[in-house]
N, C-alpha and C positions, 0 to 999 in steps of 0.2 A: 773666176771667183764670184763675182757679183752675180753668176746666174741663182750658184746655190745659196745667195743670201737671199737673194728675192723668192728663191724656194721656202727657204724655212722661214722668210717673213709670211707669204703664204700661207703655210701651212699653222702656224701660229695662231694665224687670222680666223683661218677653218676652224681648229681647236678653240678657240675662245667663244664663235660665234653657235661650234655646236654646245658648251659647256655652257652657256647661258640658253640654250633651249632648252638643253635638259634639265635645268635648276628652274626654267620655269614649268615646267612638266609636273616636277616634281611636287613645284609648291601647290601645282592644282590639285594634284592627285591631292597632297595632304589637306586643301581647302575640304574637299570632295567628303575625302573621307569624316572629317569634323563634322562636318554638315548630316551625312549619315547617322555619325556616334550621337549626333544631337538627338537627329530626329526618334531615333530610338529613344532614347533616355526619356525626350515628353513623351512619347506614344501614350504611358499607361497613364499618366497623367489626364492628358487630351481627351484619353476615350470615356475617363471619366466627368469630364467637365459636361454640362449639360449645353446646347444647342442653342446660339443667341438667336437665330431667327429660323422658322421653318419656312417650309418652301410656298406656304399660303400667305408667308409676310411679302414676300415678293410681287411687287405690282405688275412689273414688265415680265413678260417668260419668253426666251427667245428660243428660236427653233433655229 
C-alpha cells in the first residue's frame, strides 16, 4: 500500500510543479502580449512626436 501512496504523492508533485509552469508560461505570454497591444496603441502617437536629438547631436558614433 504505501508503494501507491508514494506514487500518487509523486505524481501530485509532478502535477503541481507542471501547473505552476504553465501558469507561469502563461502570465508571460500575457506580459508579452500587453506589451505588444501597447506598443501599438503609441506607434501613431510616437511617429508623430518629433525627434529629440539627431544623429549630428551625438558626439561619440560607435562602429
Amino acid at each position: 500500500m504505501t508503494d501507491i501512496e508514494t506514487d500518487v504523492r509523486e505524481i501530485k508533485e509532478s502535477i503541481r510543479v507542471l501547473t505552476e509552469k504553465i501558469d507561469d508560461l502563461l502570465n508571460e505570454r500575457e506580459s508579452l502580449a500587453m506589451m505588444k497591444l501597447s506598443e501599438r496603441s503609441l506607434s501613431t502617437f510616437l511617429d508623430e512626436e518629433p525627434d529629440l536629438y539627431a544623429v549630428s547631436d551625438v558626439r561619440v558614433v560607435y562602429r
